[in-house]
C-alpha positions as CSV (number, residue, x, y, z in Angstrom):
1,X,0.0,0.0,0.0
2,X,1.6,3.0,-1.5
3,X,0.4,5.8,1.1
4,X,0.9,3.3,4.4
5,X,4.6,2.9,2.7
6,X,5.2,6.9,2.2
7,X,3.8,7.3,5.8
8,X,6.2,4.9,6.8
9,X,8.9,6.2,5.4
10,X,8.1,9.5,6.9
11,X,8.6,8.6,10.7
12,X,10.7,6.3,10.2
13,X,12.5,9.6,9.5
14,X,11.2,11.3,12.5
15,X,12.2,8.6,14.7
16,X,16.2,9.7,13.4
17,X,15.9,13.1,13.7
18,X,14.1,12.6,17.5
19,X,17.5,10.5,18.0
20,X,20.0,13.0,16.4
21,X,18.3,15.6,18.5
22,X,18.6,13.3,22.2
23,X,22.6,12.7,21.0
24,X,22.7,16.6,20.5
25,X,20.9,17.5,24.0
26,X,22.8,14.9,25.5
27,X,26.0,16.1,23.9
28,X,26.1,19.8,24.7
29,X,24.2,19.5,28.6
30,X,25.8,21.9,30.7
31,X,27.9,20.9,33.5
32,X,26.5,20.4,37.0
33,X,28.7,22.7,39.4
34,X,29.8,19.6,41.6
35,X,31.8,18.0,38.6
36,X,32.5,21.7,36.6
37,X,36.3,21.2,37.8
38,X,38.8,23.5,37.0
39,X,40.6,21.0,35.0
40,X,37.6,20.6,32.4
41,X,36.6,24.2,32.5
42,X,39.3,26.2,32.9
43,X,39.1,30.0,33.4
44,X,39.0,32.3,30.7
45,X,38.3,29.8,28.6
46,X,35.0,29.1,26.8
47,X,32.5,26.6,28.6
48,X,33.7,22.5,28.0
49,X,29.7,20.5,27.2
50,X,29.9,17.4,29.7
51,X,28.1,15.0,28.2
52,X,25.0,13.7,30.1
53,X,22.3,11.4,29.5
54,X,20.0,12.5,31.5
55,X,18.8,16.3,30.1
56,X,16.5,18.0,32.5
57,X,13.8,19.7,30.5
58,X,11.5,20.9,33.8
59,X,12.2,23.9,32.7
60,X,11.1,24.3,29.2
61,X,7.6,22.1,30.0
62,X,6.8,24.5,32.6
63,X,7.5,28.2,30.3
64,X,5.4,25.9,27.4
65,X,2.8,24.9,29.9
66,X,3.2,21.6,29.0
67,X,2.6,18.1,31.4
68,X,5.7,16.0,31.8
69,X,3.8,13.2,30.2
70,X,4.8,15.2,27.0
71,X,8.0,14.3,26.5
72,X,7.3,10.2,26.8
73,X,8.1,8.8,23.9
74,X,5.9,5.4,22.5
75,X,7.5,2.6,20.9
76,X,6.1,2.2,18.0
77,X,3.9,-1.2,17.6
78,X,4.9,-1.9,13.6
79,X,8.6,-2.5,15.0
80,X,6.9,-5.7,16.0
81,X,3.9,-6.1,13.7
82,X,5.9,-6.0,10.7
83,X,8.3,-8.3,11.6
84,X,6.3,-10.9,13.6
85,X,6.7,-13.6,11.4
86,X,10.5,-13.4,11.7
87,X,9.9,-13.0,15.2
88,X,7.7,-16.1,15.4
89,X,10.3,-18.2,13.4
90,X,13.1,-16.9,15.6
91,X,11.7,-17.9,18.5
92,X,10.6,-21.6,17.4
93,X,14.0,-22.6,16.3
94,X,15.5,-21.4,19.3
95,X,12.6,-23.5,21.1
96,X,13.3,-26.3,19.3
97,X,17.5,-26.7,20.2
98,X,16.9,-25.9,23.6
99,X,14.6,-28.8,23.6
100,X,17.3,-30.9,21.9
101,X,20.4,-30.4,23.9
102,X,18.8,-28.9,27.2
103,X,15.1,-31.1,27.1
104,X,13.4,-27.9,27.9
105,X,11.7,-25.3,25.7
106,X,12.4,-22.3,27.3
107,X,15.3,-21.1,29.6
108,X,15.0,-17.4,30.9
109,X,17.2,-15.4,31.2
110,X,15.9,-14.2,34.9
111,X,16.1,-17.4,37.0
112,X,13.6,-17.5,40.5
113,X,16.1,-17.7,43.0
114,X,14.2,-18.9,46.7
115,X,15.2,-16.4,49.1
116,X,14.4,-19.0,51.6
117,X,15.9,-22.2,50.3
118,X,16.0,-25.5,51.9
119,X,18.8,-26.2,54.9
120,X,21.9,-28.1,53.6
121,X,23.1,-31.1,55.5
122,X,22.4,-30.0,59.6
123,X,23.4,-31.4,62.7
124,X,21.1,-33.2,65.3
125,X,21.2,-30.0,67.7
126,X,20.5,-27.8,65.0
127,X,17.5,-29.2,63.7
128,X,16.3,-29.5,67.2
129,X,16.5,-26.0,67.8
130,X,14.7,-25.0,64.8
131,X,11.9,-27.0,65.6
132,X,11.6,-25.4,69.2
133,X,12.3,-22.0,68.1
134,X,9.5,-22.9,65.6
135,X,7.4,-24.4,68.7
136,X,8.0,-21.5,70.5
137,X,6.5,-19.1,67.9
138,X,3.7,-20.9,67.5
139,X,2.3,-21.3,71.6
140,X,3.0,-17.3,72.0
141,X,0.8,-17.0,69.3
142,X,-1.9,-18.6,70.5
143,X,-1.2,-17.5,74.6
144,X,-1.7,-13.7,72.9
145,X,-5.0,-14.8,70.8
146,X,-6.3,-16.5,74.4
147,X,-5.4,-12.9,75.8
148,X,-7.0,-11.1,73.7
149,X,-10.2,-12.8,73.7
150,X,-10.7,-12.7,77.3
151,X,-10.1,-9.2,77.5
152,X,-12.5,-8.8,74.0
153,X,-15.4,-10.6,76.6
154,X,-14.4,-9.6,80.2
155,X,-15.0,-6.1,77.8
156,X,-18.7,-7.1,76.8
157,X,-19.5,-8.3,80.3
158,X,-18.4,-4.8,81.6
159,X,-20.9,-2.5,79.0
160,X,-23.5,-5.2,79.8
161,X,-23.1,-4.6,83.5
162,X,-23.7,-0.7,83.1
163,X,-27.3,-0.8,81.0
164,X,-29.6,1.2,81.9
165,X,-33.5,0.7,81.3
166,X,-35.0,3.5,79.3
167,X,-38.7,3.5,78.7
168,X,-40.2,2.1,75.5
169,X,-40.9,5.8,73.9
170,X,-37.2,6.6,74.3
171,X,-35.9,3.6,72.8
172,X,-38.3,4.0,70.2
173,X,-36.5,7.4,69.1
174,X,-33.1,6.4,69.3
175,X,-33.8,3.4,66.5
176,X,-35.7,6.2,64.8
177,X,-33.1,9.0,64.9
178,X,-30.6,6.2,63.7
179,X,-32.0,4.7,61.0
180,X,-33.7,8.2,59.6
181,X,-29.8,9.0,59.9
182,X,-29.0,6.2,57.8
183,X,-31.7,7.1,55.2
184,X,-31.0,9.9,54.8
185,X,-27.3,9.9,53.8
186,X,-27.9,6.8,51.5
187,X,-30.4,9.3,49.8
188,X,-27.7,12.0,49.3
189,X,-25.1,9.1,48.4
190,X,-27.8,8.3,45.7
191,X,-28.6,11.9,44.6
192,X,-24.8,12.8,44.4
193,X,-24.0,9.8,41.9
194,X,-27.4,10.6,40.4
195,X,-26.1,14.4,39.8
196,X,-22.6,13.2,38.4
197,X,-24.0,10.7,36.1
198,X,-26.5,13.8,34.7
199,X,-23.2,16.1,34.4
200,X,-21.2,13.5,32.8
201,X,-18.6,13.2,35.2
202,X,-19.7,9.6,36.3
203,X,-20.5,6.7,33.6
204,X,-23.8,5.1,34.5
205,X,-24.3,1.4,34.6
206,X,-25.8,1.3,30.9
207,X,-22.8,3.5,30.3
208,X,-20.3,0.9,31.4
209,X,-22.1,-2.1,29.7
210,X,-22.0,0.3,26.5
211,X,-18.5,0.9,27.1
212,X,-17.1,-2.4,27.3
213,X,-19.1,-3.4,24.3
214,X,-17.8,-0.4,22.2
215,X,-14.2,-1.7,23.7
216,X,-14.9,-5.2,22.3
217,X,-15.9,-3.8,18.9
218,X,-12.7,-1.7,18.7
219,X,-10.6,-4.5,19.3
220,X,-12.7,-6.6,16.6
221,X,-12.1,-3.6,14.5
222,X,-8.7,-3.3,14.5
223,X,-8.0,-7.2,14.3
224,X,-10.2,-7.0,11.2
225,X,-8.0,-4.0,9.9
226,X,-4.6,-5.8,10.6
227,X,-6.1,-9.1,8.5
228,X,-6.9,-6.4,5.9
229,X,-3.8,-4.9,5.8
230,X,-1.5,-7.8,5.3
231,X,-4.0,-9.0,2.3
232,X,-3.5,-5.8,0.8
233,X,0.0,-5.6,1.2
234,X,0.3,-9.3,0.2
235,X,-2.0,-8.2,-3.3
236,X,0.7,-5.3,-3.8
237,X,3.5,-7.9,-3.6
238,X,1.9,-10.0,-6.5
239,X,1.0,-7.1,-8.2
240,X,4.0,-5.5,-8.6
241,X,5.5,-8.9,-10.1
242,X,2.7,-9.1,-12.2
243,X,2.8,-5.3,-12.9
244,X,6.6,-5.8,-14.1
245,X,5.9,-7.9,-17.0
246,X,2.7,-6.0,-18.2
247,X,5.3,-2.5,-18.1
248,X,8.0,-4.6,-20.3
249,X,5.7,-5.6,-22.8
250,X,3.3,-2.5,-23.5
251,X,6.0,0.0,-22.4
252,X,9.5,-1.7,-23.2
253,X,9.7,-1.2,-26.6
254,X,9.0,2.7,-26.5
255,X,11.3,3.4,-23.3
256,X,14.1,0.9,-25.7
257,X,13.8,2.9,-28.8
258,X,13.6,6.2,-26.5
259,X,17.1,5.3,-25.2
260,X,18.6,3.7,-28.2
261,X,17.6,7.3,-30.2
262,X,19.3,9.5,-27.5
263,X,22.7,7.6,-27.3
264,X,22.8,7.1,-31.2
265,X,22.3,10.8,-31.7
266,X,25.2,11.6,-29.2
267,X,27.7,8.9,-30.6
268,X,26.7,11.1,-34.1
269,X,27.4,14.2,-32.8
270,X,30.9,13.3,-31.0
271,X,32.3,11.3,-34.2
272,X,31.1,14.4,-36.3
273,X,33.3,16.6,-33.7
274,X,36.0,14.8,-32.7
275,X,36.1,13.1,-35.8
276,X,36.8,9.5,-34.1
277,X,34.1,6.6,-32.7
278,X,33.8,6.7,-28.5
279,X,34.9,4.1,-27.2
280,X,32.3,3.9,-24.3
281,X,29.2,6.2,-23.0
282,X,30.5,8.0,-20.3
283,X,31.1,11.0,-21.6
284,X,27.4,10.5,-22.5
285,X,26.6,10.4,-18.9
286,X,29.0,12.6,-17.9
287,X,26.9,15.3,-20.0
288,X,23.3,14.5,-18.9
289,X,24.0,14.0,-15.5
290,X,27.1,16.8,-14.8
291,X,28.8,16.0,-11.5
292,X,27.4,18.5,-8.7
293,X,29.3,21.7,-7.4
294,X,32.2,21.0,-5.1
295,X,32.0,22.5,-1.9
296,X,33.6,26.5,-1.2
297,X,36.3,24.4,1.2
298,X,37.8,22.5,-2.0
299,X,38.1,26.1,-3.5
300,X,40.7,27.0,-1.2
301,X,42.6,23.6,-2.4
302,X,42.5,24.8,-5.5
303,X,44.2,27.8,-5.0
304,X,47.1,26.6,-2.4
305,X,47.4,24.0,-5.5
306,X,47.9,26.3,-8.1
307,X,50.3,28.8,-5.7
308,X,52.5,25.3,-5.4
309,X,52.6,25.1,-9.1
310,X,54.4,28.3,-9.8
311,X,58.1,29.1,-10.0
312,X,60.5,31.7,-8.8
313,X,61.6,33.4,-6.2
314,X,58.2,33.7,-4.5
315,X,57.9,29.5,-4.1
316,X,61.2,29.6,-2.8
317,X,60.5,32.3,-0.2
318,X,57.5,30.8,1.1
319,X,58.7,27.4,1.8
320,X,61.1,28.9,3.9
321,X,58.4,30.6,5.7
322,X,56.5,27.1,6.1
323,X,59.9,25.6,7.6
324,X,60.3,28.5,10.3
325,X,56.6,28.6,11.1
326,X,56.2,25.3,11.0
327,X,55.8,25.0,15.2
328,X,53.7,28.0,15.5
329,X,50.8,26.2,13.0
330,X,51.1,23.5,15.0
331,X,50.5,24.9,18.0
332,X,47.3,26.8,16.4
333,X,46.2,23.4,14.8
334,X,46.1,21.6,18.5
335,X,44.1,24.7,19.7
336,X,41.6,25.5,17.3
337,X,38.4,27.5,17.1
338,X,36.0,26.0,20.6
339,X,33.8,24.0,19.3
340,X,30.2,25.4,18.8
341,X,26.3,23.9,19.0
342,X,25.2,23.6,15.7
343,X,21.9,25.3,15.0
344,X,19.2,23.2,15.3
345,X,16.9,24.5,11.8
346,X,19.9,23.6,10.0
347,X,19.2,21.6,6.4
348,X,20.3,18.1,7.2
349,X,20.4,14.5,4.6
350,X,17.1,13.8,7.4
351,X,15.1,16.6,6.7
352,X,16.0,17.0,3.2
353,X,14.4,13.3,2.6
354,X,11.6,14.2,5.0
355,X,10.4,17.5,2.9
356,X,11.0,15.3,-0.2
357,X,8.7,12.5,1.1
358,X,6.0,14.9,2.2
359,X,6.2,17.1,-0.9
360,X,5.5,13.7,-3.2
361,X,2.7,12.2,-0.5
362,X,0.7,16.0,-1.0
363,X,1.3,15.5,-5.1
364,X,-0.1,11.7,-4.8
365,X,-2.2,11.4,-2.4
366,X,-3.2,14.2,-0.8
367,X,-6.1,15.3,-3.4
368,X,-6.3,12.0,-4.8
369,X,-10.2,11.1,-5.5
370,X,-10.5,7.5,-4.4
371,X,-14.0,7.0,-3.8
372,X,-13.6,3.8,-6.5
373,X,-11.2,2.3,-4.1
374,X,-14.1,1.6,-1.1
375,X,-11.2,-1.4,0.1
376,X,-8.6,0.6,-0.3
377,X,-6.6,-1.6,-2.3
378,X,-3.4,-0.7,-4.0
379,X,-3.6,1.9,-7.8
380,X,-2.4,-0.1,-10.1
381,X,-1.1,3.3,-12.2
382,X,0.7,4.3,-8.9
383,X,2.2,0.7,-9.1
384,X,3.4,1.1,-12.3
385,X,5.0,3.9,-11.9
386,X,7.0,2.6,-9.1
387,X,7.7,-0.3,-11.5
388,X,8.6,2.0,-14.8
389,X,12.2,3.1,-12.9
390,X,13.6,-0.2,-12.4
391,X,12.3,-1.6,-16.3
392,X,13.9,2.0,-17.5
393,X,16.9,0.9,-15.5
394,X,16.8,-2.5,-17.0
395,X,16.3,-1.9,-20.4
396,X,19.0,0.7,-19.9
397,X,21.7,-1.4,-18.6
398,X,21.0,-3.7,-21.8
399,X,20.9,-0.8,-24.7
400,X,24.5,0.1,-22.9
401,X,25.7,-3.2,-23.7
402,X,24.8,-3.5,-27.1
403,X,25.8,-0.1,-28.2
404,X,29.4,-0.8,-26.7
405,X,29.7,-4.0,-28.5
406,X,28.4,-1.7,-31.4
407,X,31.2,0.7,-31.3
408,X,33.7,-2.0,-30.6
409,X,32.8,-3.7,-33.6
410,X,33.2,-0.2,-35.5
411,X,36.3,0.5,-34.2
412,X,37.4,-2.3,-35.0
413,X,36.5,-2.1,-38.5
414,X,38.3,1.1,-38.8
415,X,41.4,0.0,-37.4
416,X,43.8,-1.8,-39.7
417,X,45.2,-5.4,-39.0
418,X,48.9,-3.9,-37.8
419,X,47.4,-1.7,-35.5
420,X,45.3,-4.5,-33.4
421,X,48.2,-6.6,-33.4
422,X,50.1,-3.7,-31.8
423,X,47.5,-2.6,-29.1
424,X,47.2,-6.7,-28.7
425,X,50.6,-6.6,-27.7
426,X,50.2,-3.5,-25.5
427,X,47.5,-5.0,-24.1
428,X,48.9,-7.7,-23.1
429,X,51.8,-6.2,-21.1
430,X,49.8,-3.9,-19.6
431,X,47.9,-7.3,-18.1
432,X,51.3,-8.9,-16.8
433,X,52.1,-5.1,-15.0
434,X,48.5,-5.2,-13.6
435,X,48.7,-8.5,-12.8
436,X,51.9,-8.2,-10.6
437,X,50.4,-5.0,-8.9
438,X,47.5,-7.3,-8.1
439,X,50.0,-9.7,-6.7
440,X,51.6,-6.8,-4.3
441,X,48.0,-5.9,-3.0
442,X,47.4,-9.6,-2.1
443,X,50.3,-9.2,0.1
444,X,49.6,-5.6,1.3
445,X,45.7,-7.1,2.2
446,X,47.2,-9.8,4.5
447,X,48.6,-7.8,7.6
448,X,46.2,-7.5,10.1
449,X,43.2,-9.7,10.7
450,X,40.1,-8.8,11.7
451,X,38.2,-9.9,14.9
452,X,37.3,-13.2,15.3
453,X,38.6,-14.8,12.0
454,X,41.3,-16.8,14.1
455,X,38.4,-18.5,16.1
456,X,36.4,-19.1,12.6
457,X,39.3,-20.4,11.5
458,X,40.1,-23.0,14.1
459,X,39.2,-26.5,14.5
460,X,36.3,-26.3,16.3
461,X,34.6,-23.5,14.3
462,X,35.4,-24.0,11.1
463,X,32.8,-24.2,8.7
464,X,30.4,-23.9,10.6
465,X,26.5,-22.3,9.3
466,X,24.5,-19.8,11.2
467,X,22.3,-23.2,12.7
468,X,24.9,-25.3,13.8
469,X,26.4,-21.6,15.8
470,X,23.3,-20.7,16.9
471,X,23.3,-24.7,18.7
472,X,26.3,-24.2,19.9
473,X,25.5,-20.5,21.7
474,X,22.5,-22.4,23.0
475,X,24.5,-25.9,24.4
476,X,26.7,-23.5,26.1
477,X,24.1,-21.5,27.9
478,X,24.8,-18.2,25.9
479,X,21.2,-17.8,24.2
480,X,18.2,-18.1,26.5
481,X,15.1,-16.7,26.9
482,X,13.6,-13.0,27.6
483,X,10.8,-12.3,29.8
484,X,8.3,-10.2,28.6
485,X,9.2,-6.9,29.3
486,X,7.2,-3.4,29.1
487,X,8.6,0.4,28.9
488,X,6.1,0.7,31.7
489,X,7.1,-1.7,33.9
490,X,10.3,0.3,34.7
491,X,10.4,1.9,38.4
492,X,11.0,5.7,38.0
493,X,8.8,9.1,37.0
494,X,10.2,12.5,36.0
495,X,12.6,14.7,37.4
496,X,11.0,17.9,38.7
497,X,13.5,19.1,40.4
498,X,16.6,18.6,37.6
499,X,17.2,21.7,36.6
500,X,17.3,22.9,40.2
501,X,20.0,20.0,41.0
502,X,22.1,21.0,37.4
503,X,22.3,24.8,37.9
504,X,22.5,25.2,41.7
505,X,19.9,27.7,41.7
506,X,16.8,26.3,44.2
507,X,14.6,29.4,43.2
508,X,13.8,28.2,39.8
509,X,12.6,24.5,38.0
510,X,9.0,23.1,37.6
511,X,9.1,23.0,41.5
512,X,9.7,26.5,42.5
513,X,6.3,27.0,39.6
514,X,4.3,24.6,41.5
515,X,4.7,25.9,44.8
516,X,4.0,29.4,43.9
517,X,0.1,28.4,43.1
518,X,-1.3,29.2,39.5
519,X,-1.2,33.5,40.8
520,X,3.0,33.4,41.1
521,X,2.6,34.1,45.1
């Protein structure tokens, strides 16, 4: 599905530029003034960032009167969604070795360790002191339950001792008083919930039946959505295979012919101004695609290069200058300009692709009419489009080939039988020169291995496939399982007071705002 992929694509995006932007915060945090030593900043000298993970942003939530539940960040659910057939395949042929060399299907990684586990091997006298310690325990237990319930009834037997007899009228309005009492706070119990339910502050029964049945339906809905969504993209699949082929037979010979005509007419034009056959297209290319402007700092190359290139006096003096001065630009060099926080609108290779994504979505989709497409199946002419660059690329790649061989064959022709015997033999030692540089590379490649290739290379590793390691890993105990795990089962909350801790100052912070009260007093 073409506008689920261009969404994609899109925060996928965001998700990089959320992490380039923690790396940056994280990067240039102020120091805290416990660990601002004078050896990292020194004085006179501009501020040294101590990098920090933690970035207190109390602060900034309060001046944007913003919660702190702002800055929580959601894991995205398609990181798991779109790969859970992997997933499920991962996981069943790690199930399957640890039943084969351990007999068990699962081994997690956390292991329940009894905090109370059984004695070892005990001695007579020690086993007999547990069980009267235990003993012990157990008659105090009951001696203070026996306690207490005499005292509970030599308690009853006391009140009982002091009644007094009131006539029946009295007794009469003391049950009254109570139970009017009692009727009349369930009443205002029942009128206060009656009162929030007409408000809509308080769901009413029928509410919460409702509720839970509109739940249900969600839940149906977005199974049913999910199951949708993988048919489509499974139909997109197909179609773009079957797409492919359709493309190379109505369009193929038209985008041929279009790029035969354009690389005939420039091979025409060179031999009519050079007067000799090309012997390849890159100049071609070279042409229609021109290389793009190299940066202002390569300018400045440039110019020391061309300064090297002249002679006289002038050359001579200035090397001289270079030798004396040599230890004063090195000293400048180790110094260098302080580093400075780049600006954070700055046109980056993220946001570039980002504007280029959204700017094609809004041309493709955005006033697209597709009230045709009630299932929301893929366009086919969308499809094909997608398809037409990699058949231009194709067909490309084979009118290339054939118009070399073309010109080859031409310039052969042209050429007389002496001269190809000579460039033969030119040819050939150029191949025995470029053969025995090959040979010095070989040896230049060999210095250093990398890591791990002596342990692939050994006996016991050798030849080994990605199964037979991945047994091996789990024989030893070095892949088990993982718990199921949740962002929100971690033990923690925001930092209100962070900014107060980081600058020193306990005037200021998302504290200092919440205990002056929403007037500032």
């Amino acid at each position: 599905q073409p506008p689920a992929h261009a969404v994609l694509g899109v925060l996928e995006m965001v998700i990089q530029r959320v992490i380039q932007l923690k790396h940056l915060l994280v990067k240039w945090n102020p120091p805290k003034p416990e660990v601002a030593l004078e050896m990292v900043n020194l004085p006179g000298k501009p501020e040294v960032p101590f990098p920090w993970e933690y970035v207190s942003l109390d602060d900034i939530l309060v001046d944007l009167k913003l919660p702190p539940e702002t800055v929580d960040i959601p894991v995205p659910r398609y990181f798991k969604e779109n790969n859970a057939a992997t997933l499920k395949l991962r996981d069943r042929v790690v199930s399957s070795y640890m039943q084969l060399k351990h007999g068990v299907s699962s081994m997690p990684l956390e292991v329940d360790v009894d905090l109370d586990p059984p004695a070892g091997d005990l001695t007579l006298e020690q086993v007999m002191e547990i069980i009267q310690r235990n003993e012990r325990g157990r008659q105090g237990k009951f001696r203070a339950l026996a306690v207490k319930q005499e005292q509970d009834e030599q308690t009853r037997l006391a009140n009982a001792a002091t009644f007094v007899y009131m006539p029946d009228e009295v007794a009469t309005g003391h049950i009254q008083r109570v139970y009017r009492g009692y009727r009349t706070r369930l009443q205002i119990h029942q009128d206060r919930i009656a009162e929030l339910e007409f408000l809509g502050m308080k769901p009413t029964a029928a509410g919460l039946a409702s509720a839970a049945r509109v739940q249900s339906e969600l839940e149906e809905t977005a199974r049913r959505r999910k199951t949708e969504q993988m048919e489509h993209e499974a139909g997109y699949v197909k179609a773009l295979v079957d797409l492919r082929e359709e493309v190379k037979r109505d369009e193929g010979p038209v985008i041929r012919d279009r790029l035969r005509q354009e690389r005939h007419l420039w091979v025409t034009d060179k031999i009519a101004e050079t007067k000799a056959v090309p012997a390849d297209l890159t100049g071609f290319y070279s042409e229609k695609y021109p290389a793009m402007p190299e940066p202002e700092g390569d300018e400045g190359g440039g110019g020391d290069a061309g300064k090297k290139g002249k002679k006289g006096k002038d050359d001579k003096k200035g090397k001289k200058d270079d030798k004396k001065g040599k230890k004063k630009k090195g000293a400048a060099k180790e110094e260098g300009p302080p580093e400075a926080p780049p600006p954070l609108q700055q046109v980056q290779e993220v946001t570039t692709g980002m504007f280029e994504k959204v700017v094609r979505y809004r041309g493709e989709w955005m006033g697209k009419d597709e009230s045709y497409n009630f299932a929301q199946a893929h366009d086919a002419e969308l499809a094909k489009r997608v398809i037409r660059v990699d058949v231009e690329a194709e067909l490309r790649d084979t009118v290339d080939e054939m118009l070399k061989q073309n010109l080859a064959k031409i310039t052969a022709q042209l050429s007389g039988p002496a001269k190809k015997g000579k460039k033969g033999k030119k040819g050939k030692k150029g191949k025995g020169k470029g053969g025995k540089k090959g040979k010095k590379g070989k040896k230049g490649k060999g210095g250093k291995a990398m890591p791990g290739e002596k342990l692939e290379k050994s006996g016991d590793l050798k030849g080994l496939g990605p199964d037979e390691m991945l047994a091996l890993l789990i024989e030893n105990k070095l892949v088990v399982d993982y718990r199921p795990r949740k962002m929100k089962d971690f033990i923690g909350g925001f930092t209100y007071l962070g900014s107060d801790k980081q600058n020193g100052e306990p005037g200021s912070g998302a504290a200092a705002a919440a205990a002056a009260g929403p007037d500032g007093k």
